[in-house]
C-alpha positions as CSV (number, residue, x, y, z in Angstrom):
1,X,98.9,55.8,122.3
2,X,96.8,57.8,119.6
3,X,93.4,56.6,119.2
4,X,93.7,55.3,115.4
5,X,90.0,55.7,113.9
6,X,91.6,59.6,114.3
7,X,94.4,59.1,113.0
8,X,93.3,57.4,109.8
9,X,90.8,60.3,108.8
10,X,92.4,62.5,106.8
11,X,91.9,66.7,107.5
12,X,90.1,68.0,104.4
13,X,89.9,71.7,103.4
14,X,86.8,73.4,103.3
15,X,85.5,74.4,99.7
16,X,84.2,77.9,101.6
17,X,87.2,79.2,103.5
18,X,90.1,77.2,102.9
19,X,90.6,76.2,106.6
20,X,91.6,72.5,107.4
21,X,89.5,70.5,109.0
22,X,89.1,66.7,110.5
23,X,85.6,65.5,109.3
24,X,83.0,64.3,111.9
25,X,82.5,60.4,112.1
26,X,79.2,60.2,110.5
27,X,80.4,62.4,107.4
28,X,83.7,60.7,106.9
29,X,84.9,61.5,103.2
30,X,81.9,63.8,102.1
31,X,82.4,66.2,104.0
32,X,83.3,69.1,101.9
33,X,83.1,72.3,104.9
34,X,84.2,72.7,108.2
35,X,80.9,74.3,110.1
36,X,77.2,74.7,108.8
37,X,78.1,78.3,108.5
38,X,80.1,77.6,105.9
39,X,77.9,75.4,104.1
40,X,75.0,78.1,104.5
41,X,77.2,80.7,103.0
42,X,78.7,78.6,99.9
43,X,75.1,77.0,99.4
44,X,73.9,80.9,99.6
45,X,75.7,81.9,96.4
46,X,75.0,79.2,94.5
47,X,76.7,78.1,90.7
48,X,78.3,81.8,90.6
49,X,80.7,81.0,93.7
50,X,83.4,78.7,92.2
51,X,83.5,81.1,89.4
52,X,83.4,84.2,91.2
53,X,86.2,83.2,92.9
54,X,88.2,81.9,89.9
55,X,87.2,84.6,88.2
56,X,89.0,86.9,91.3
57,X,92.3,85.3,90.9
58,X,92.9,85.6,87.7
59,X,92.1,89.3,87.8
60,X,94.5,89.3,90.9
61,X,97.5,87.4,88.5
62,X,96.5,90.1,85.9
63,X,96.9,93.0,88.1
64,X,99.9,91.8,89.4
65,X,101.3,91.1,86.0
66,X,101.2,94.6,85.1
67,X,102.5,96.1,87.9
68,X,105.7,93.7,87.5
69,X,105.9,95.1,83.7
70,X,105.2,98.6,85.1
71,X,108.4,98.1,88.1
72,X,110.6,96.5,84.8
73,X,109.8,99.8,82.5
74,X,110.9,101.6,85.4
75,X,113.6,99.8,86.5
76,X,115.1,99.8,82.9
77,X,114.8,103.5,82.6
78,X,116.8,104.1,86.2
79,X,119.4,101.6,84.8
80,X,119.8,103.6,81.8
81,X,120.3,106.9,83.4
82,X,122.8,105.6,85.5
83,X,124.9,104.6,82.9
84,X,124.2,107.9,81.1
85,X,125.5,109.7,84.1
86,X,127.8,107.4,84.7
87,X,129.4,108.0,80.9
88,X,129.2,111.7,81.5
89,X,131.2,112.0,84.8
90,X,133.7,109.8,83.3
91,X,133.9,112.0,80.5
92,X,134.2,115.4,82.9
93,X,136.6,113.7,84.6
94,X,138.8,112.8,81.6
95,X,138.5,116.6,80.1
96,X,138.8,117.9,83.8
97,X,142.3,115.2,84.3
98,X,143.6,116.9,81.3
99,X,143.6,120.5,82.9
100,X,144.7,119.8,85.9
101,X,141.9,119.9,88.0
102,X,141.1,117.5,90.7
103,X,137.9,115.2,91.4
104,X,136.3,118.2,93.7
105,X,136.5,121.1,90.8
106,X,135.8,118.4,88.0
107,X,132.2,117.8,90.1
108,X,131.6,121.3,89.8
109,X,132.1,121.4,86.3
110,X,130.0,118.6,85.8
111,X,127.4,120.5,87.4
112,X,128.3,123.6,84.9
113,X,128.0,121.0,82.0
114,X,125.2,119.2,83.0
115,X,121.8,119.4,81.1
116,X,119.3,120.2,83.6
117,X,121.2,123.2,84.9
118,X,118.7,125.8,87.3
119,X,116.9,127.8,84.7
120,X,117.0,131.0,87.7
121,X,120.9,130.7,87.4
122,X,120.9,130.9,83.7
123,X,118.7,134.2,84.0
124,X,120.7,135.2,87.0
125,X,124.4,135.1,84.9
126,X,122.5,136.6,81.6
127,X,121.8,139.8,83.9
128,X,125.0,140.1,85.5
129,X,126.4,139.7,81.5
130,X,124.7,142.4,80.6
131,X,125.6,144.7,83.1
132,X,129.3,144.7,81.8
């Protein structure tokens, strides 16, 4: 059977490093930090800590804010060009359906059609134009 004086005391969290901790007898409900370290240290920064520390999440929320609207930008502009392309192909396909032309040759002209052709190619068929 438990011993109950332990059981009744409650595990606390220490105000330095977060850590749970069952109080020592003589402390009983003051006891704000798990070890004298801890005490030392939060005692060694003084007013500033609690702020400091405040102060860190809320740049950490911030940060993370804007990254999230940063991922969303991007994520919206993705979306859109898939639909773009999307549009296109069905388009190609459509004009290539009504020549006769099967999905294979109706990719390669969507390649021929598309707007960010290979500029070397574009110089490659003017020279080979002019040659005739």
């Amino acid at each position: 059977m438990p011993n109950t004086e332990s059981a009744k005391q409650r595990r606390k969290r220490c105000l330095n490093c977060n850590k749970l901790f069952v109080p020592r007898k003589n402390v009983g409900d003051r006891a704000k930090f798990c070890k004298k370290e801890c005490c030392d240290e939060f005692h060694r920064h003084g007013s500033a800590f609690g702020p400091m520390k405040l102060g860190l999440y809320a740049a950490i929320d911030k940060k993370y804010a804007a990254l999230e609207k940063e991922q969303r930008r991007q994520h919206r502009a993705l979306m859109s060009e898939i639909a773009d392309q999307s549009r296109r192909i069905d388009r190609l396909e459509k004009i290539g359906s009504g020549f006769g032309l099967d999905r294979a040759s109706s990719g390669s002209l969507s390649n021929a059609l598309s707007p960010t052709r290979d500029r070397k190619a574009d110089e490659a068929k003017k020279k080979s134009h002019q040659n005739f």
